[in-house]
Structures are given as C-alpha cells and as structure tokens.
Residue, then its C-alpha position, 0 to 999 in steps of 0.5 A: x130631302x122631300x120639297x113638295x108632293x108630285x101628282x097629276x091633276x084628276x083625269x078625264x072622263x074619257x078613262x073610265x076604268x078609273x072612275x071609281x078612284x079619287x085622285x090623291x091630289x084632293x087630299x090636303x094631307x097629301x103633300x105631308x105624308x108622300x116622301x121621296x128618298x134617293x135622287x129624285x128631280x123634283x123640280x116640276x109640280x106634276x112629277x118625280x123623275x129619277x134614273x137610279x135603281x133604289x131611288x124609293x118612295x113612302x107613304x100612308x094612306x086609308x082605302x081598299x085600294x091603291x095604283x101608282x101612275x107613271x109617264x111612260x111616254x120615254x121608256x122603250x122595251x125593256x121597261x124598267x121595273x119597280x117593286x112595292x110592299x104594303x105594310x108587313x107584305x110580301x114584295x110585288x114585282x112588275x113593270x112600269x106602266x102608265x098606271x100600276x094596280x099596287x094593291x085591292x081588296x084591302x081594309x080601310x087602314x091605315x096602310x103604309x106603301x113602301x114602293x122602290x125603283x128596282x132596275x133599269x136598262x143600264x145600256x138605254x140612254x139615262x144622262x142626256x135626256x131623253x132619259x129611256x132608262x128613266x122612271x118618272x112618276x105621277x102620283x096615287x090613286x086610292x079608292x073611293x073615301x081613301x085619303x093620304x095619311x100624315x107620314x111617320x115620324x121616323x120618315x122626316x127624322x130618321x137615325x142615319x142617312x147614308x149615300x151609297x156612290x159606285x158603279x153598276x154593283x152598287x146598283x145592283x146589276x145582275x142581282x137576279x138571274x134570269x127566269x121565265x118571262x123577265x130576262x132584261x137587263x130591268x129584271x135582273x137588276x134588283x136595287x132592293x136586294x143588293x148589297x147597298x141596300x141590305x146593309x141600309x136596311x140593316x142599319x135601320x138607315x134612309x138611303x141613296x143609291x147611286x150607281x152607274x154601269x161600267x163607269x169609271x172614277x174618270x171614264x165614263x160608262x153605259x147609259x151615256x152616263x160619265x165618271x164619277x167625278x164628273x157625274x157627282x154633282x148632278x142627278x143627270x144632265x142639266x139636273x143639278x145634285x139637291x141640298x140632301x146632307x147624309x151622315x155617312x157616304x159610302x164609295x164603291x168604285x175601282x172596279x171598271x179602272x183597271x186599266x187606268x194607270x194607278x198613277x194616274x188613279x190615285x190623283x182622280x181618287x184624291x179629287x173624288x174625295x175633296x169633291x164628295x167633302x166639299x159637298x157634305x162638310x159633315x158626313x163620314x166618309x168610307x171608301x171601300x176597297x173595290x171587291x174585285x181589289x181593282x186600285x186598291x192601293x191607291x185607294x188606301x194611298x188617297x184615303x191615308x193623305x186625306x187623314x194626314x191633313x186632318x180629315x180623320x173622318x175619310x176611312x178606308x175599308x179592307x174588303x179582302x175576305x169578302x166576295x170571291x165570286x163573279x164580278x156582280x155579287x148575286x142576291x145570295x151573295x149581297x146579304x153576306x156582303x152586307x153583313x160585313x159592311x155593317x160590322x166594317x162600318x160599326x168597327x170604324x165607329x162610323x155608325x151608331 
C-alpha cells in the first residue's frame, strides 16, 4: 500500500554533475505515478527504507534520462545491490550508491522503471538500527523536460497480491554463484530470481518478499534479526508491520528448526498461524512443507488443526518431489520450484 512519494529536495549548486537534471520532486504527478511494493517504511517524507531483498518500486515517467539516489550514509562493505529494468530491457545490476545512472540516451517516453532491491549482507546488522544491511532510498532524477507520468492501472488494482514469509531461501540467499568482481554475500543473493519471486511473476501477481537468514519459527537469526513469530509484526525494530492485506501468504519456514523438538514445534507452528490470521482475516494461506522436509509433519499437524476449527482457507502444501539439491536452491533451480508452486497453489484453488 503506497501512502506518499518520497524525494529529496533540489540539491545544491555545490554538485554540479547534477546540473543538468531536474528533481523529480517539481513534478506534481510525482506522488500519483511512484509506487512502492514490499515492506517499505515509509513514515518519513524525504525516504523509503527497507531491509528485504525483492522489496521493489515502479514508475513512469518521460525523459533520456533517469538516476536513482540513496542514502548511503549506514551501509558498509559489502554494499547491497539492487537491479532495474526500463520497459522491455535487459535487467541491469549494480550496487547501491549515492546516486545510480539507471539508464541515458533514451527517447522522450513514456518509460516505465521497474527497479528491485536485490540482495543484502544477511550477516550485517538489519533489525536493530543502525540498519547496515538496509536500503534507503531518496528519489529520481530525470533529465531536463522529463516528468513523472500517472501510474498504471494495474499497479494500484492488481489481481493477486501475495506475501511470501521464510527465512533466507525465500530471500533468495546464495541464488548466484560467485563471478568476477561480485562475490558478497549482496551479489549472491539474487531477490528477482528466486523462486518467490518467479512464481510471483508467474502469476502476474504485486508481492512482498520477506525473509530472514538462519531464522527460525522462535529462534532468531543473522542480522540480529529474531524468529518469525516474534519479527512478524514489525518491518524491523521500532518499525511496525503497515495495513497492507494480501490475497494469499505463503509460509516457507522449518528449515533452520531442525533442532527445535517437534513437540515443541508444532505449538510455535499453530501460534505462527493465528498470528498471520489475526493479521489478514481475509487471505489464503499456504504453508509449505519446508524443501529440506525439516518439521514436516508438524507443519501438516498445525495446518490439519487449523481446518478443524473451521479455517478451510489454512492449506498444506507437500513439496516432496521438488528440490533435491544443496539447501539454497540456486537460480536454475528456482524456476522449476516455482513451476510446481504455482500449479500446488492453482490445484488448491488457492489462485485464480
């Protein structure tokens, strides 16, 4: 849910390298046509901060030219990357930085930005500020004459929204191998080509992606991030989860419990499920078998006494079959996972 646009005022003469851009914050259309799709905090007028790999932004606008800025002023080495398309193109890759050529030499337009949050350190400090692993974003330049266009329809009505809940796979950890020059845990870590993401895409669907590395249902994990039923409710600490109600959630988690008790598991499991209810009264739920099979049947268990007292719209999906390969399912792999998500969730008449 998109509350307000976030920009910077112009800045000052002293950067004359951006001279020849206007600020996308003289454009009244501005705040109609930016929208901002994953857990954002977006309680300050100047930024939007988020510290989840897939958290993305869209937006139309006219000009040659366009650049992203960002408050760098808490990130460390390894910067987070994030990655971009402009209409039909080719994704682009790079890392944060205060200010990010996003593309030049266009035609007049319009133009739409697709631009994602594609991986953070999930070692780095991304709970309790100040939040290194973080991105923090300040607005669009474009060039001069190019303005911000209304958004689409599709944008503020679309057909399925879906909140993806897990731990470091369904961030997308370890997506990407490492190649020349981009060997962080930021370069490896690839939100858009995860499997949560494919099968978002897939279903045409808006999407949050919310995962944490090495987090448990109770434990908590890297990041000084803590369990999923204790990090839920916030976007991270002092930061309170928003109003957003998706269609369906999708819960990936087990595979960092395996030496949790499933005695112990399975009441954790049921409370994670009255809270995720308790909060979106409205959305189908799927709980995943984790593909790892970790808790598996006290996953089912929890799910099975959820339908008995009457919440039919709790299902449990099998995953056996899927996945058998190393722990974080690499990009190649993803796209078969999402393959059989989608169908799961279509067979369970939980998607169009």
């Amino acid at each position: 849910m998109i509350k307000r646009i976030l920009v910077l005022p112009l800045l000052t003469l002293a950067m004359a390298a951006l001279s020849s851009l206007s600020q996308a914050a003289d454009s009244p259309a501005l705040a109609d046509s930016m929208r901002f799709f994953g857990r954002w905090d977006l309680r300050a007028p100047d930024r939007a901060i988020t510290v989840n790999s897939g958290s993305y932004i869209l937006a139309q606008f006219s000009g040659s030219s366009v650049q992203a800025r960002f408050d760098v002023s808490l990130n460390q080495v390894p910067f987070p990357t994030i990655t971009w398309r402009i209409d039909n193109g080719d994704w682009q890759e790079s890392e944060v930085a205060a200010t990010v050529k996003l593309a030049d030499g266009l035609s007049d337009g319009p133009h739409t930005l697709w631009l994602m949050v594609r991986g953070l350190d999930e070692h780095q400090s991304r709970w309790n500020p100040p939040l290194v692993a973080s991105v923090t974003f300040l607005g669009l330049d474009l060039a001069n004459n190019g303005k911000m266009l209304p958004a689409l329809e599709a944008w503020d009505h679309p057909k399925l929204k879906i909140e993806f809940l897990g731990d470091s796979i369904t961030e997308g950890v370890l997506v990407q191998r490492q190649r020349p020059g981009k060997t962080s845990w930021p370069w490896q870590t690839d939100a858009l080509d995860s499997y949560s993401s494919q099968t978002a895409q897939l279903l045409d669907a808006s999407w949050r992606q919310v995962g944490f590395g090495a987090t448990g249902i109770k434990h908590g994990g890297h990041g000084q991030t803590p369990g999923a039923l204790d990090s839920f409710n916030f976007f991270y600490a002092s930061c309170p989860r928003d109003d957003w109600q998706p269609d369906l959630v999708v819960i990936n988690q087990g595979s960092n419990d395996k030496k949790t008790p499933p005695e112990q598991y399975l009441p954790f499991y049921v409370q994670y499920l009255s809270l995720i209810r308790q909060a979106y009264p409205k959305a189908k739920i799927a709980a995943l078998r984790p593909f790892s099979g970790t808790q598996a049947d006290s996953i089912r268990q929890a799910v099975d006494a959820a339908r008995a007292a009457g919440d039919t719209s709790i299902v449990y999906i099998d995953t056996t079959g899927w996945y058998s390969g190393p722990l974080h399912p690499n990009a190649s792999a993803s796209v078969p996972l999402a393959a059989h998500l989608v169908a799961a969730l279509k067979s369970n008449n939980l998607v169009p």
